[in-house]
N, C-alpha and C positions, 0 to 999 in steps of 0.2 A: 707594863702597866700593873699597877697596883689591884690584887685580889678588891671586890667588892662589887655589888648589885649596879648595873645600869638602871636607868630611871629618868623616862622623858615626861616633862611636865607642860602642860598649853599651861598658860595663864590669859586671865585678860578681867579689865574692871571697867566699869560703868557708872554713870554719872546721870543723874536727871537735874540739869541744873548743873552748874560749874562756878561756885560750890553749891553744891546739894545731895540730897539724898544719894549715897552709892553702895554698889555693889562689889563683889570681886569674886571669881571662879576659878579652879586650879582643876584642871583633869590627870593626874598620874599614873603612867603605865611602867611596871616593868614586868617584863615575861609576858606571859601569861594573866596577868594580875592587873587591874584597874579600880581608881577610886577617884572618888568624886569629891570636892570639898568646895565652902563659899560660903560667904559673910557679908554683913550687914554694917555699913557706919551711915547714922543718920545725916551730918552734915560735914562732909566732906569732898575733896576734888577729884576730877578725872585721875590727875595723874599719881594723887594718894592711893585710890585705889588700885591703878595698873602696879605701882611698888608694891603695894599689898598684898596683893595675888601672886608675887614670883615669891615675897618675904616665906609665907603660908606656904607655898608647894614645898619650901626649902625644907621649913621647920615641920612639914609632914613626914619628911622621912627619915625614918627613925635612927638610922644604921648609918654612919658613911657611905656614899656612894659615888658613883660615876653620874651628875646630873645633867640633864640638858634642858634648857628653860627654853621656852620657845613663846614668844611672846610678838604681838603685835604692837607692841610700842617702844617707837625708835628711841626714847626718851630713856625707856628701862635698859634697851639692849643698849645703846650709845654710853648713858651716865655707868653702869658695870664693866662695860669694856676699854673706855679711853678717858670719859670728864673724872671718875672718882679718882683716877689716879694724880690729874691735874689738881683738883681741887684739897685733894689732903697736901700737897706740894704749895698749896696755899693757903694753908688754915683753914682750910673749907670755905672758901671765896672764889668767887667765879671770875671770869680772865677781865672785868669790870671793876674788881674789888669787891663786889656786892655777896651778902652771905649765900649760902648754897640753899634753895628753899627745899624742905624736904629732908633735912637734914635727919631727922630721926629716921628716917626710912630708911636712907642711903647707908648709914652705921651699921643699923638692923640687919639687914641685907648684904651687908660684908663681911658680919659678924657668923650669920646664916650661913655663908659662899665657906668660910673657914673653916666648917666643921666635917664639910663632904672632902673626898678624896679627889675629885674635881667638878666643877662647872661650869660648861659651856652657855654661851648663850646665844639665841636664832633668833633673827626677827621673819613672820610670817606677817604676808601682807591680810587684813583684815577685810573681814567682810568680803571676800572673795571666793567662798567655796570648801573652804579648808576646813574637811569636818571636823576635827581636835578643837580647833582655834573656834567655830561657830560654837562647839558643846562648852566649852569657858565662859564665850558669848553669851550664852545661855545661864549660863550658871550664874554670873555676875549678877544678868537681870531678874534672876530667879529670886534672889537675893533683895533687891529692893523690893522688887512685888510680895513676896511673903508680908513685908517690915513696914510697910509702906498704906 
């Protein structure tokens, strides 16, 4: 394995309305060390924001590293692990021919994924207890109520 910092990241985003008002939360721990991050887009979708919040944890850390996104939505962890590779295999078209929605995210986010030394990616079931995953939860919603 390649020298450099591990570094587990919750993500998760929120949505009031679909589209509407969202949020997004990124909790990152390595070591010792924790930080908190979340933002605001007035009118935008659930699943803009769940991309949002893995995009943000990536581009918070600064250094290369060993990262692990742990996310509750099967959309982020599914589309990073098996559809992007399908769909750059198709011009970014889904197994319909229809264009890929989200597309600027999806770029972002692999563009993100290519600068660390690796990332993994977890999906965590939501809303279930999972203190990391409810403080993102948190953060997400934080985020519209400040803005809102």
């Amino acid at each position: 394995m390649n020298e450099g910092q591990s570094v587990q990241a919750w993500t998760d985003g929120a949505c009031r309305g679909n589209p509407g008002p969202g949020g997004w939360g990124a909790l990152l721990r390595s070591g010792q060390h924790e930080k908190s991050i979340y933002g605001f887009i007035p009118d935008t979708t659930n699943n803009r924001m769940e991309l949002t919040a893995a995009l943000q944890a990536l581009e918070a850390i600064r250094q290369p590293s060993h990262v692990t996104i742990c996310t509750d939505s099967q959309y982020v962890m599914k589309g990073m692990t098996v559809w992007i590779h399908q769909w750059i295999s198709r011009n970014w078209c889904t197994a319909d021919r229809q264009p890929v929605k989200n597309r600027d995210l999806w770029e972002s986010l692999q563009i993100a994924t290519s600068r660390h030394l690796s990332v993994q990616w977890e999906w965590v079931r939501g809303h279930r207890g999972h203190p990391e995953n409810e403080a993102a939860d948190r953060l997400a919603n934080r985020a519209i109520d400040e803005n809102n």
